[in-house]
N, C-alpha and C positions, 0 to 999 in steps of 0.2 A: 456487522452482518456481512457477511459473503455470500456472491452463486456460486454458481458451479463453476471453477475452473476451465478454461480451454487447453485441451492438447496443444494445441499451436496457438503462439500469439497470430493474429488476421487479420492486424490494424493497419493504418499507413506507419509505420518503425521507421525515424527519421531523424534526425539530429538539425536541431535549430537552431543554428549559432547565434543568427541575431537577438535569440532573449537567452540561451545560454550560450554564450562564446569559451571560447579556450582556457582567458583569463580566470574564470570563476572557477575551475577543476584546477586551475594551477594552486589557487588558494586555498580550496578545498586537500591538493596533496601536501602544502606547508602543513594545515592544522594536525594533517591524518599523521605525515610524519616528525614532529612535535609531539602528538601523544604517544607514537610509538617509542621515541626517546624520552619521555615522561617514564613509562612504564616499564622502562631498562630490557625492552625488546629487543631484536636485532630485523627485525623486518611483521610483516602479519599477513598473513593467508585471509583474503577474505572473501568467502563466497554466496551466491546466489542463481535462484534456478528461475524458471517463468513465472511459478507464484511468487516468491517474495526474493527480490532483485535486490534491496538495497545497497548490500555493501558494496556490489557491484558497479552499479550507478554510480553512488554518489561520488567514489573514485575516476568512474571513465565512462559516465553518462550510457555502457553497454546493457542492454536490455536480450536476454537469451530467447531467443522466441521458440526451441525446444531446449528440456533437458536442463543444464549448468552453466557456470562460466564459474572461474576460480583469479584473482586477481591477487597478484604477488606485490606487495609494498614494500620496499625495503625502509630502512629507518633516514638514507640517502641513496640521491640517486632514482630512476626512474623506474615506475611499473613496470609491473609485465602480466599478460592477458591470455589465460588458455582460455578457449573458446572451443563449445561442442559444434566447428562446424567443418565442411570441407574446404580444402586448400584452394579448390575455385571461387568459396566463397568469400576469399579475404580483403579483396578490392573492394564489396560491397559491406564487408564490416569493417574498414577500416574506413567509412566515410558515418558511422556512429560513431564514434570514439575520438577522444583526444590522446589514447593508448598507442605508442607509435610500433610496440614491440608488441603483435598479438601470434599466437603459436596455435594454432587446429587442436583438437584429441580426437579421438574415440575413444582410449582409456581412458579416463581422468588420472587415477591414480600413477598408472606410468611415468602418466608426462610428468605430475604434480614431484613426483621422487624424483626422476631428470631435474626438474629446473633448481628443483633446491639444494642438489648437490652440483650442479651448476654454478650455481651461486653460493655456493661453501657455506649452506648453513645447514648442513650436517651435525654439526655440534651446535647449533644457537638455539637462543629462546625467542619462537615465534608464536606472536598471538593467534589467536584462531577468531574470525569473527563471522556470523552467520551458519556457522557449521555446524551449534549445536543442534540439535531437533530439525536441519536438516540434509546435511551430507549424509548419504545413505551407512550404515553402517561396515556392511562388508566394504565398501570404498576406503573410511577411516580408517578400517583395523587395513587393509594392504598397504595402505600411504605408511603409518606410523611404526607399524611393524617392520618394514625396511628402513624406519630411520632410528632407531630404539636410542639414539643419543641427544636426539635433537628437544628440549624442553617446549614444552606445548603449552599455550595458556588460553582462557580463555577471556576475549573483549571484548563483547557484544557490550556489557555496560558502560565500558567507557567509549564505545562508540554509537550507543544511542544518547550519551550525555552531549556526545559534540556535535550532534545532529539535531537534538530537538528543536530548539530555535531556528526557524527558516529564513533563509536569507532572500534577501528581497527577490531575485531572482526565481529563487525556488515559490515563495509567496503569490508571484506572480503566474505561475506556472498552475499553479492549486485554484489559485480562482478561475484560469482557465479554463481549469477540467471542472470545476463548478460550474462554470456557463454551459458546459457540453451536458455537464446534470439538467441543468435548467431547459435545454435545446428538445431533452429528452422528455423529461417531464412536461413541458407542451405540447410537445408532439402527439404526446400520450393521450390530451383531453381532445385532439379530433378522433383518433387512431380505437380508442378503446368505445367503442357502440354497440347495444346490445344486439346480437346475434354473429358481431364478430369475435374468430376465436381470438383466445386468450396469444396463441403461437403466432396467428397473423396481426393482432395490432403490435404487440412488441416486437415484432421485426421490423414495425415503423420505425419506433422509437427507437431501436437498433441503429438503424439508417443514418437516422435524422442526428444520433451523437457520434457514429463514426464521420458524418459529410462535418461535423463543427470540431473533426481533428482526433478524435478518442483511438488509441490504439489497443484499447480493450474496454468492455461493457461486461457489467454484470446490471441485471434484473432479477427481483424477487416480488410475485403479484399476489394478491387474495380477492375475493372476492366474497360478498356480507362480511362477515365474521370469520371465515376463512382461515387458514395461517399462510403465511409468504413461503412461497415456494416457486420454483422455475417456472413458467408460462408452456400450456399442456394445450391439446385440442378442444379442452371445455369452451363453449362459446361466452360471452361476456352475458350475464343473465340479466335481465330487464327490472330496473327496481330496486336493484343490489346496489352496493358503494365497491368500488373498486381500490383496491389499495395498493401503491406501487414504491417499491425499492427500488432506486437507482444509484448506480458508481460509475465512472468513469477514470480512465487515465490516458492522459494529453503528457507527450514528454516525460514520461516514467511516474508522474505526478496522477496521487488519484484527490475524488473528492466524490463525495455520496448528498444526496437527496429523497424525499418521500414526499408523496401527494396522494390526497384523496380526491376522487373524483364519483361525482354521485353522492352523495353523502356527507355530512356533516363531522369535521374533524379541528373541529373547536378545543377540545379539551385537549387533545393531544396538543395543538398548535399552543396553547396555553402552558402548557409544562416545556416545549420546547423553549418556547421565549423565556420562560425563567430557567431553564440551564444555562440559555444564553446569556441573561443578564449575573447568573453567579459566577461565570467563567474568567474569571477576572485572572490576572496575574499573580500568584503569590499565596493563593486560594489552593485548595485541594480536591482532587478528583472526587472524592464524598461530598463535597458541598455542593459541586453541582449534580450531582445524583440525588441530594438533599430537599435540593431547589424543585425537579419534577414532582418528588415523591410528597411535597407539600401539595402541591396543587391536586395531584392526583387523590390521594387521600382523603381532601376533604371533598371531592366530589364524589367518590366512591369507594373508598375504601383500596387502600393500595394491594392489598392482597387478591382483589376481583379485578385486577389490570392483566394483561398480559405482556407489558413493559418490562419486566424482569428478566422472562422469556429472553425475549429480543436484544437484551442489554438500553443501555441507553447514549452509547456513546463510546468513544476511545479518539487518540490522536491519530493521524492519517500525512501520508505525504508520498513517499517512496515505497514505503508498504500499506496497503490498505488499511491494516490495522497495525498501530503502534503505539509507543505509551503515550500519555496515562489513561489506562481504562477509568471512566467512569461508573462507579461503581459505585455501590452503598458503604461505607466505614474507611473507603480509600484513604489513605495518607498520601498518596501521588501529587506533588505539586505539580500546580501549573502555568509553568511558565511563559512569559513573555515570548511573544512570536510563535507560540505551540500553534500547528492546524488542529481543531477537533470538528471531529463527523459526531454530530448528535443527532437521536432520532428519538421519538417515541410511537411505538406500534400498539396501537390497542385495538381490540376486536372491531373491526367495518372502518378503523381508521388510522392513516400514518402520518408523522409529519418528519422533516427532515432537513437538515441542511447542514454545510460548513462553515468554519468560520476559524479568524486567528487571530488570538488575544493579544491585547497589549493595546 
């Protein structure tokens, strides 16, 4: 599950050497370019915007807080980093990044044609990764259209294969934006009181996971039976159960939570702990979609759930939502070291949380 997007990232954006230092992006550019000499590339394009950053990151830790960023890999030799920002602002993004070579736009495509015949790969075969579903279309067709020589491919699959597993640093990073979950979600059980609005107690809980380091929040609340949606002026109603979605991201790293408050959310709590305990290593994303849909079932009948709705889960790390979905019939393995966000939402009640197998 997702909110609503922000225009602008509005978190503290910051680079923490001490639990990511330089070293771990150094490793991270052997593996990136080792796949891209695997895959008989000559370098890989890989991009990301505010909602979903990854390729970005994972190569130069850069978070776009509007708009793009575009990361140049070669198969040797070091990055390079267009950034949508201004020339005044490179002092202060050159202290995110382990990227030594960052270049401004305002075109993207301009620059993206400059650096690559810059870089003489005019004629090469460069991967594309993150671009698909989302670099804007007129953008793609002016980049490719001025390079009609250059062979394009696409890598997102082999580069969500070499990311799945997190590395302890990264793992490390995920439970911390799980505790900023957790920060939020207690916050929550003073904050949310009948007659206050729905707008003003999650601005608590806002607070309360920006102060424990989040550099972006999403919230989705209901109320009785309700569905999850953005928090509105409705005041919090007297009697009712409150049901609240939370994510957060600390260090580019997200992780999600659910809690009921007011109300009884047993049963949900119940199908969560057995996806948890299905989610084993080596298992497949149906099995634990398998695992709720038993529990739910025999208490009600899974078709009078509204767990489906909601989904029940997916992997989580750099992108809020990553593979393997959790799903009914999945064949998705899951991996050793995989983060997965599992929730179950059923009417008046939510439960939630992360976790990373193995």
């Amino acid at each position: 599950m997702q909110g609503q997007h922000p225009v602008i990232k509005r978190g503290g954006i910051y680079w923490d050497q001490a639990a990511l230092p330089p070293a771990v992006f150094e490793e991270r550019l052997r593996r990136v370019q080792a796949a891209i000499a695997e895959a008989g590339d000559d370098a890989w394009l890989m991009y990301g915007d505010g909602q979903r950053y990854a390729p970005v990151a994972y190569v130069g830790h850069f978070l776009p807080r509007t708009r793009s960023a575009l990361a140049l890999v070669p198969r040797s030799g070091k990055p390079i980093l267009l950034a949508s920002v201004g020339p005044r602002d490179l002092p202060a993004v050159k202290t995110l990044t382990p990227i030594e070579d960052i270049r401004p736009f305002s075109q993207l495509p301009r620059e993206a044609i400059r650096l690559l015949t810059e870089q003489r790969l005019g004629q090469a075969q460069v991967g594309l990764v993150g671009a698909r579903g989302q670099l804007p279309v007129a953008e793609w067709q002016a980049i490719s259209s001025e390079l009609p020589e250059v062979h394009w491919q696409q890598r997102d699959d082999i580069f969500n294969t070499l990311r799945a597993a997190k590395e302890p640093s990264e793992q490390a990073m995920i439970r911390k934006a799980y505790e900023a979950v957790q920060t939020g979600l207690d916050a929550a059980s003073h904050s949310v009181k009948p007659g206050v609005s729905l707008r003003q107690a999650l601005a608590e809980v806002d607070k309360a996971m920006r102060q424990a380091g989040a550099e972006d929040v999403r919230l989705l609340v209901a109320t009785g039976s309700g569905r999850l949606r953005p928090a509105g002026d409705t005041a919090v109603p007297s009697g009712q159960s409150v049901s609240l979605f939370a994510a957060a991201e600390v260090q580019r790293y997200w992780a999600e939570g659910g809690r009921t408050y007011g109300g009884s959310a047993t049963l949900a709590q119940q199908a969560l702990d057995a996806m948890a305990a299905a989610a084993k290593p080596g298992g497949t994303a149906g099995a634990v979609a398998a695992a709720a849909r038993a529990v739910l079932s025999s208490a009600t009948g899974w078709e009078n759930t509204s767990a489906d709705e909601y989904g029940l889960g997916h992997g989580i790390g750099l992108d809020q939502e990553e593979p393997p979905v959790i799903a009914p019939g999945s064949a998705e393995r899951v991996a050793e070291g995989v983060a997965l966000a599992l929730h179950v939402a059923l009417p008046g009640s939510i439960a939630g949380t992360t976790l990373i197998t193995g």
